[in-house]
N, C-alpha and C positions, 0 to 999 in steps of 0.2 A: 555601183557594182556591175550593171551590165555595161555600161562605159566600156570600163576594165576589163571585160571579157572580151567586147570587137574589139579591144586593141591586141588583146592576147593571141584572139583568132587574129589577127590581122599576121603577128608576127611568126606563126604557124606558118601561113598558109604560101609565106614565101618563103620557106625553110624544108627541106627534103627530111621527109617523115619516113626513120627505119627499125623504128623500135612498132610492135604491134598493140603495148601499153600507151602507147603516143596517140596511133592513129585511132584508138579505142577513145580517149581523153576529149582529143578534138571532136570526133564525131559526134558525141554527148555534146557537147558546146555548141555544136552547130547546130545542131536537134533545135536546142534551147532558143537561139537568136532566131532561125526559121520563124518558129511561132511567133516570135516578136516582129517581123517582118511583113511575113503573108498575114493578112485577114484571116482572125481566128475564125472566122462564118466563112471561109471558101471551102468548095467543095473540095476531100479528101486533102488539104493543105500536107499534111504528113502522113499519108496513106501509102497504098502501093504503090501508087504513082508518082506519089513524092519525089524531084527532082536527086533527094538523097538516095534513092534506087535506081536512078539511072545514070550514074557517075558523073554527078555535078561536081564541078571541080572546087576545090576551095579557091582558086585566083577567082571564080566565077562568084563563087559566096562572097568572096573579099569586096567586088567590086558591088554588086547591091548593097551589100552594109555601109559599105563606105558611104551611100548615098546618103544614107537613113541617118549615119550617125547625130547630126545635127537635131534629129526626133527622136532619136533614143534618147539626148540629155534632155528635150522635155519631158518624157514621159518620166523618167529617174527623178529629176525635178517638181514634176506633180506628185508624186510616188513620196518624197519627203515630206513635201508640204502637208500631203494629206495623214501622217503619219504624228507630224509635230501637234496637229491637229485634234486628234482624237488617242492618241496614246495617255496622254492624261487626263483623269475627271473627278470632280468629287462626288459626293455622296450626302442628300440633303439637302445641304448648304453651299454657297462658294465665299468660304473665308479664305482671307488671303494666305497660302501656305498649307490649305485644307486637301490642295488634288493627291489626286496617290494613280498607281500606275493604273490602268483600265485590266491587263493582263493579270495583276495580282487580285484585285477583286473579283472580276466577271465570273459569275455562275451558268451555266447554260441557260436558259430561261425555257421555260413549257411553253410550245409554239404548238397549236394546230389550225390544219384547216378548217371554217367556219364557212356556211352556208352564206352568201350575200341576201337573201331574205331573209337572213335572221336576226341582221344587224337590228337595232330598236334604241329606243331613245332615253330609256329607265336610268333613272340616277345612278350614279358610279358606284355609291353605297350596294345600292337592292343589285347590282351589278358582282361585286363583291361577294356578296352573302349566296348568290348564285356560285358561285365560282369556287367558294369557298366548300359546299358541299361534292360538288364536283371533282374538285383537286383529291380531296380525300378517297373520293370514289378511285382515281389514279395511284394513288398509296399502293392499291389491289390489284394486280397486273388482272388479273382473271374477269375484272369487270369493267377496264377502259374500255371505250367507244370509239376512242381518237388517235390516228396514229400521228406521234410528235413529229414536227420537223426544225431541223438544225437552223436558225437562224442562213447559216450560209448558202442551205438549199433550198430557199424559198423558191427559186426559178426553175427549180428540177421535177418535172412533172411522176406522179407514183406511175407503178409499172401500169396502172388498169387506164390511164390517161392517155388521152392522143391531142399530137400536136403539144405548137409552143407554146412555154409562159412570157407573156410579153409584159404585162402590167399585173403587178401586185398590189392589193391595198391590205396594210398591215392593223390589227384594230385590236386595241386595249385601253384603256382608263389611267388617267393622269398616275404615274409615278410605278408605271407596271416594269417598265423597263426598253419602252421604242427606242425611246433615243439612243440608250446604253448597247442595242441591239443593232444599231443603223453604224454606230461607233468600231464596235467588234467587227463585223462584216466590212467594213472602209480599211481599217488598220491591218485585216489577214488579208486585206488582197494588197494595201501596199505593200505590207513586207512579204507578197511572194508566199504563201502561204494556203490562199484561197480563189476558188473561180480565177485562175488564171487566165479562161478561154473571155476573158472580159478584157478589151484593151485598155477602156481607160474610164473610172467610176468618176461619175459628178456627184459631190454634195452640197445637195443647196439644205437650207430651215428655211420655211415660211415666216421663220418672225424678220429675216434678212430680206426676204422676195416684199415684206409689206411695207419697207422701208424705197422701194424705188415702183411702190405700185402706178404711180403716177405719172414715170417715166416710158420713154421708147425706145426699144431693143430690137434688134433682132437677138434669134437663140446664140450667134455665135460674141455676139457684143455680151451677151448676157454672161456667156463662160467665160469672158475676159474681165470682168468686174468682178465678178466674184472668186475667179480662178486663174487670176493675173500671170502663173506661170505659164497656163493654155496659151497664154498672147500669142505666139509664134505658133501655133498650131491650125494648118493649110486646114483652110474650108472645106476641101475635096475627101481629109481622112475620117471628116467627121461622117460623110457618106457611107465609106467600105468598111471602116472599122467598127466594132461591138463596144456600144457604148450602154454604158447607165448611169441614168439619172435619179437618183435617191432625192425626195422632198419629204424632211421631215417636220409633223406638227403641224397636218390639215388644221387641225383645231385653232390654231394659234391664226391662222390665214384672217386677213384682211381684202383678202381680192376676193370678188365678185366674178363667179362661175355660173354662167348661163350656157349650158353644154347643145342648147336646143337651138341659137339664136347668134352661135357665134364663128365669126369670120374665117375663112377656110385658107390657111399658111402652111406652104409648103417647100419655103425658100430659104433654108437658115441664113440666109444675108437678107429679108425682108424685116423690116422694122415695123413694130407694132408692140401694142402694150404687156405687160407682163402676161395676166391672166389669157391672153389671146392666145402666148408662145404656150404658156402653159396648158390649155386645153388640147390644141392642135399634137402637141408633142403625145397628150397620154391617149388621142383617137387615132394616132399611128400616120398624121397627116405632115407629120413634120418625123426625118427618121426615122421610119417606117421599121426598121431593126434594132430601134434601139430599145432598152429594157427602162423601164418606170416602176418603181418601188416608191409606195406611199406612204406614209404611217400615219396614224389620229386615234385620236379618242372615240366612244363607238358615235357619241351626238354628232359629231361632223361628219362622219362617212359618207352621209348619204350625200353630201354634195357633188361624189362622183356616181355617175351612172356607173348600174354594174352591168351592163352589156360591154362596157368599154373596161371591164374588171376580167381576167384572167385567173384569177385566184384571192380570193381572201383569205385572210391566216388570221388567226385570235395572239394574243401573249397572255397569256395567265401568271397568277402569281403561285405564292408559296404555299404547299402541299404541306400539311401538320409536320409532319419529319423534317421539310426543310424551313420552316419557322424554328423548328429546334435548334436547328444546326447553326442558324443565323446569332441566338443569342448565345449558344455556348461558345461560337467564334468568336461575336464581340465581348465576352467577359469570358475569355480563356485562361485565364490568371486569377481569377474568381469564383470558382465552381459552385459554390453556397450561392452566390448572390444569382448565378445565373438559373439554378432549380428553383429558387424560389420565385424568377419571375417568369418563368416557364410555366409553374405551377399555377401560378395570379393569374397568366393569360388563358388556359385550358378552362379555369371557372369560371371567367366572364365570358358568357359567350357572344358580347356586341364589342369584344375588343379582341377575343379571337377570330372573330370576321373579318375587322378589318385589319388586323395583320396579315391575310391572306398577299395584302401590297407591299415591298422588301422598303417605300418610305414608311411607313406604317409600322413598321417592324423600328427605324430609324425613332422617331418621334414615342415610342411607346418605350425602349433601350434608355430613350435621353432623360424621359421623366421617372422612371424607376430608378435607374440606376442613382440620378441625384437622391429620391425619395430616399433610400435605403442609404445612402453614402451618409448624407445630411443625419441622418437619426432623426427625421420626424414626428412627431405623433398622431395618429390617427389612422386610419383607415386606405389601404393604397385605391388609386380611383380604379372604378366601376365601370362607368358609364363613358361612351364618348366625349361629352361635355364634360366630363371630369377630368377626362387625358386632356382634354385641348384648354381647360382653364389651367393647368397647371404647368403644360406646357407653354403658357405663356407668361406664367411666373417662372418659370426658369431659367427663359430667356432672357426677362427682364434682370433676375439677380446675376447672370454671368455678366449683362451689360454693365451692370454696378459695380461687380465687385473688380471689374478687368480697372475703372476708371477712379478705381478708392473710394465710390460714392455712395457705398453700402453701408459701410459702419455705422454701427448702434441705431439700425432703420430699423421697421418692421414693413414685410410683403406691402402694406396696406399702402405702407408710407412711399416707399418705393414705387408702386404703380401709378400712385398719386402723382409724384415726380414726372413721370413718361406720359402722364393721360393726356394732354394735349397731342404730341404726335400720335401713339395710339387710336387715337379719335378720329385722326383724319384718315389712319390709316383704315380705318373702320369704316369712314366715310366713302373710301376711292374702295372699298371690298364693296358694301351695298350696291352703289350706283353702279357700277361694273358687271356687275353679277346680275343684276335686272335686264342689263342689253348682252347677257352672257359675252363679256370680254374677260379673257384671264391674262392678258400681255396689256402693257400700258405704257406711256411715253411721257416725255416733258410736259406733254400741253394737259393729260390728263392728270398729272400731280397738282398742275398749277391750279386746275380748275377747283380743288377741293381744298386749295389755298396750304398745299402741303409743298414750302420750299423744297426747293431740287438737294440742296445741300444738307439741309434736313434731315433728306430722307435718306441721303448718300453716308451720313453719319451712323442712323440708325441701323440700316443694312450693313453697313459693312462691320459690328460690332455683332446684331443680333440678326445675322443673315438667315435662320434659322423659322425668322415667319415671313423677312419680306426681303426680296434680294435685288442685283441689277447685276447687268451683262454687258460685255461688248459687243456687238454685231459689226458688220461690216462699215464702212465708215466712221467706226469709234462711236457709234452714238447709241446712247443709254437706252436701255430696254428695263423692265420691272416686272415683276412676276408677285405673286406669294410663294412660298418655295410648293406649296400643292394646294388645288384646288378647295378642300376641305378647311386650311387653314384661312382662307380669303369666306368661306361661308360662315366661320366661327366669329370672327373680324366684324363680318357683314352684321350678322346677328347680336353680339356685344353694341354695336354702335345702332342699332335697333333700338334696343333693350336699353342703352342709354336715354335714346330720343323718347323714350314712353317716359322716362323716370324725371326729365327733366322739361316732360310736356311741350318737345318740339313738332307742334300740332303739323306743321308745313310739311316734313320727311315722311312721320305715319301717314297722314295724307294721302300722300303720292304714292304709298306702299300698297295700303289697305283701302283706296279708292273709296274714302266714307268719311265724311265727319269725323273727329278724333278727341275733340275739346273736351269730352268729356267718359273717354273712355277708362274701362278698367283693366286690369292684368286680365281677367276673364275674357274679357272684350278682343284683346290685343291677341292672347293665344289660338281664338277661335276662330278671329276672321282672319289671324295669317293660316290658319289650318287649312279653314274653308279656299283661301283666295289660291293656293297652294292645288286642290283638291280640281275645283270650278274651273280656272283657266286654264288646267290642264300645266300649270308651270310645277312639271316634275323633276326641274333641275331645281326646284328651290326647298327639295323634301329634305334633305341634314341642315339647313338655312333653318328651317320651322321645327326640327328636333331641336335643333341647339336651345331654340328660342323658350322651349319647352323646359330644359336642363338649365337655364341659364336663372329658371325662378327657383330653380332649390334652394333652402338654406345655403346648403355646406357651398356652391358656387356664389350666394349671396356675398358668406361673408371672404371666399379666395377673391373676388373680383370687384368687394364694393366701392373701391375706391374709384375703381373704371365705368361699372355699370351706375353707380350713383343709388340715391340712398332709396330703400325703401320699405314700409313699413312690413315687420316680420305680420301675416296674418295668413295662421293655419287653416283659417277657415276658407279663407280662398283656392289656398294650395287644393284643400278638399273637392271643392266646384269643379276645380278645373280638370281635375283626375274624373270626376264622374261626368262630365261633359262630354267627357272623352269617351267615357265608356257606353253611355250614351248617344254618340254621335252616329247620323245616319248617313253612307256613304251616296251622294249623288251617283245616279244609275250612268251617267255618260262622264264619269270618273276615269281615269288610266286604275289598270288592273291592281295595283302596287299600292291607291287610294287606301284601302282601310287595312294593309298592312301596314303602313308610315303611323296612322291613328295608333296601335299599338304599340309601335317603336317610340312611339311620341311617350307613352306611359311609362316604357322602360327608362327614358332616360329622367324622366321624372321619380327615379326607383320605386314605383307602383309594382311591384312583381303579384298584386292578389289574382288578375285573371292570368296568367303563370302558374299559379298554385293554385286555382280553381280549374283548369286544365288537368294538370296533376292529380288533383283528386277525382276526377271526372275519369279520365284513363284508370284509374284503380277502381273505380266502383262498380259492384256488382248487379244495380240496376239501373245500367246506361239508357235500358229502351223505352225505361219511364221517365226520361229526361229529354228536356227541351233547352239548347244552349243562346245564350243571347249573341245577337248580332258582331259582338266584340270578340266573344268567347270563340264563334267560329273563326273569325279572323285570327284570332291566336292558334286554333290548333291547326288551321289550314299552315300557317307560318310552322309550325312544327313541322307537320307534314314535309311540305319544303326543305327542312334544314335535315330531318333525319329520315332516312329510310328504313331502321326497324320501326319507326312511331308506323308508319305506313303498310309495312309488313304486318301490322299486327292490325291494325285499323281497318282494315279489309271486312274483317270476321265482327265487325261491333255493329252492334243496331240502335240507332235512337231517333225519337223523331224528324229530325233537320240534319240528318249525314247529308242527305242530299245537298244542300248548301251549302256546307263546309266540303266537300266533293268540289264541286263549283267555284269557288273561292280559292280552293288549293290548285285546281287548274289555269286559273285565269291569272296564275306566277309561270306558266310557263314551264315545266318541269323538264329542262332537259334531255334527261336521262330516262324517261318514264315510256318503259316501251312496252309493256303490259298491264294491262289493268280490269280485274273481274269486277264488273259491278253488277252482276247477278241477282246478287242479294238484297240489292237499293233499289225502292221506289219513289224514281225520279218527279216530283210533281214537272205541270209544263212548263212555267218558268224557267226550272232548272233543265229540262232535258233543252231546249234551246239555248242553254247558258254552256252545256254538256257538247251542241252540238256546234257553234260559234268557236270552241275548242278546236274542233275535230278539222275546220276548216282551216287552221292557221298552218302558215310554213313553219312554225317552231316546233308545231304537232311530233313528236318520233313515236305515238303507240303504231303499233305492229299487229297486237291481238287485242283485240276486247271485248270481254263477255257480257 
């Protein structure tokens, strides 16, 4: 298109202009090509002093353009390419025929700016359930904290700001919407639509940069490999012109970032390793002008200093109204089916959490809708471990029924059929998830003895838990379609290994003898071991684990998880174990909330409902709550802020510790607070006062 324009000026500008409609027409055109020309960063390029105010002639415009033409059809060229690129995507899964336009879907997404000391390491879950009371605080114009920003004007600094944004790092939790956010912003500036004053956007993925981590580059060799229409583009424009560099999927990253210790490049024609160009580029030592936009999940973040961070931004997900809006859209021809599983999701409130994620919302749609299409009997699921066990029965039976291989089975039968694959796929989710890897390659399928072919059959039918990609060079990359389903995976294949007494895997899990363990054994030391070494990314790993002894998941999965004796007495132990359990003092804060998450998914709801009557009773201050019972109302606290508004005014023995418990979740939004009335023993006023120290801290007043 702009081609066609300097050919259009071209035949203008040696044509005598006598209409004032004409010379108005060209003028706008030339306006247009100017900016494409001059460096969108030079001073006043189209200001007063603009050449076009001082009767620059068009033979004169002719004759510059004419130079350029040859890099206007690259940059038109890149402008496509990156266009063909990100204009289609799907949603979930990538079955073949699944993409749909990126413009008909995209919703704007909740973007704000977030504190770089506040970034933290908490599971994506307890992440969620944060986020999730937060959003709803946003429903309330009158009580947001955050002023949003448009994906596209991450680099625009607010009016109270000084100075430029040079690097951004973007931070949210697998399946929030980075990617879909990095896609939008790429496609409105090819099509002319966005940050025009940008001349020319690079996008690289980290799971593309971990495929030549081993290789030497310089930066400009780098954009010809991955941006093969760049080829022809002079070394010298990558100096004067406004570049950016989009890297998306810190998390996903393979290279090795030592920001303190590494090699100082400043020559885009110097060759050196990937992570080398890549540091240097985001410490300003390489294109000093150009712009770096980061994205990751919040556990990787920290791998970039944020002294060399100019702005962090959050994505958050979906605000209760737009959870609605999500499934009246997806069953818009179904009005019945879709109040009723709107209604489903508002009662449970560990599945209304995690649809706060628009996958979450995907995966919870998939399994309902079949539930209710099917005419099932029983009970729709509850509990997380209940979405994700059935979720994988559904996957399994659309695999079946596409290949005719269902008829006259039963679930059991069927899972029996896939448990081999399953296994291993269960196998490559454990080991992976212990060295926190969610991206995997050829060598890692082989090693868990799961054929390439295998698993190329099983993705591409029931892409839906485990998927594969092109990257550049055609070569296969693996994922689970989201982190949660590769933990549920992890855990089934777990829960396998105990029921078929593979002493070798529990082993290496639970670091202890295993010959002779029990299901009580097995719960408590992945609790403990979960708790102790501080591995917080393994806390939905060890709920699952917990969900996965119920009955009603015994008998949706027993063919998979293998056989075991039904013994309610045990069930029993393991509920009061729990409730019972004492949280080690140098625990992450999040410790004896997962112990009661662990309950819920065990559908334990009595310290719930001994909460509940505790909150109704009218002699609270002759009452002493157990260890567990705090941790459940602090969790309230947390989730609701009238349980809080009214909490203030209650007196009972140990508020103070449940005060303490509820602070050490970090409460966001918590910018006053009378404790007046509370007599903190010392314990807690230094549990009170380790609070008051942290960057997450926002009270303002407190009495």
């Amino acid at each position: 298109m702009l081609l066609e324009s300097l050919k259009t000026l071209a035949v203008f500008s040696t044509s005598p202009l006598q209409e004032k409609a004409e010379l108005f027409s060209i003028t706008c055109l030339k306006e247009k090509v100017l900016l494409m020309i001059i460096p969108p960063n030079a001073p006043d390029s189209l200001g007063p002093t603009s050449p076009l105010n001082h009767g620059f002639s068009f033979s004169c415009l002719f004759l510059c353009v004419s130079a350029d033409v040859g890099l206007m059809e690259i940059l038109e060229e890149h402008k496509s390419s990156l266009k063909r690129r990100c204009e289609n995507v799907t949603e979930g899964s990538n079955e073949t025929g699944s993409q749909t336009l990126l413009n008909r879907i995209y919703t704007e997404l909740y973007i704000i700016e977030a504190q770089s000391e506040t970034l933290n390491t908490h599971h994506e879950v307890r992440w969620m359930e944060r986020a999730s009371k937060i959003q709803n605080l946003h429903d309330t114009p009158i009580r947001c904290h955050d002023t949003p920003i448009r994906c596209h004007d991450i680099f625009k600094a607010f009016p109270d700001q000084h100075g430029p944004i040079r690097v951004v790092l973007t931070n949210g939790v697998a399946g929030v919407g980075k990617t879909f956010s990095v896609q939008k912003f790429t496609l409105d500036w090819a099509e002319g639509l966005e940050n025009q004053d940008v001349s020319v956007v690079v996008l690289l993925s980290f799971r593309e940069l971990n495929l030549i981590r081993d290789q030497q580059h310089s930066l400009l060799t780098l954009l010809h490999v991955f941006h093969p229409t760049l080829h022809k583009l002079p070394a010298e424009k990558l100096a004067v012109w406004k570049l950016l560099f989009i890297f998306d999927g810190l998390d996903e990253s393979r290279l090795s970032l030592d920001f303190n210790n590494s090699l100082i490049v400043s020559d885009i024609t110097q060759k050196t390793s990937v992570n080398i160009l890549l540091m240097n580029l985001i410490k300003g030592n390489l294109l000093p002008s150009a712009l770096v936009w980061i994205t990751s999940r919040p556990a990787a973040a920290s791998q970039i200093p944020f002294s060399c961070v100019a702005r962090v931004t959050e994505i958050r997900g979906f605000t209760d109204t737009q959870k609605e809006e999500y499934f009246r859209r997806r069953f818009r021809d179904e009005e019945e089916k879709a109040s009723r599983i709107i209604f489903h999701i508002k009662t449970c409130r560990s599945l209304n959490v995690i649809c706060v994620i628009p996958v979450f919302c995907w995966i919870t749609a998939t399994v309902l809708d079949d539930l209710l299409t099917t005419e099932q009997r029983g009970e729709l699921p509850k509990t997380v471990t209940d979405m994700y066990s059935h979720f994988l029965l559904v996957q399994t039976r659309r695999k079946k029924n596409k290949y005719h291989e269902g008829h006259g089975r039963s679930m059991q039968e069927l899972m029996e059929a896939d448990k081999k694959v399953l296994l291993k796929l269960g196998r490559l989710a454990l080991e992976q998830l212990m060295v926190k890897n969610i991206m995997f390659y050829q060598e890692d399928l082989e090693e868990v003895g799961l054929d390439v072919r295998e698993a190329s059959v099983f993705s591409g039918i029931c892409t839906a838990i485990f998927k594969r990609e092109n990257v550049i060079f055609q070569k296969q990359v693996y994922s689970f379609v989201h982190l949660s389903i590769q933990e549920f995976m992890a855990a089934v294949y777990m829960f396998h290994c105990f029921t078929s007494r593979n002493t070798e895997v529990l082993g290496s899990f639970l670091r202890e003898d295993c010959s002779k363990k029990s299901l009580e054994d097995l719960l408590m030391t992945a609790l403990r071991q979960s708790l102790i070494y501080g591995n917080n990314h393994l806390e939905l790993f060890v709920r699952f684990l917990h969900g996965l002894s119920v009955e009603s998941n015994q008998r949706l999965l027993g063919g998979l998880l293998g056989q075991m004796e039904n013994n309610p007495e045990s069930i029993k132990n393991i509920i009061k174990n729990l409730k019972e359990m004492e949280v080690p003092v140098d625990s992450c804060p999040d410790a004896a909330i997962n112990i009661f998450l662990c309950l819920i998914e065990m559908k334990d709801l009595s310290v719930y409902g001994e909460i509940q009557k505790f909150l109704k009773s009218e002699n609270r201050s002759e009452q002493k709550l157990s260890e567990i019972q705090c941790t459940a109302l602090a969790y309230m606290l947390q989730m609701s802020e009238e349980v809080l508004d009214e909490f203030v005014n209650f007196q009972f023995e140990n508020i103070d510790q449940v005060f303490v418990c509820y602070l050490n979740t970090n409460p966001p939004h918590l910018t006053e607070l009378d404790l007046s009335s509370i007599n903190f023993k010392d314990d807690r006023v230094k549990g009170l006062c380790d609070y008051l120290k942290k960057p997450l801290c926002k009270l303002q007043i407190l009495r």
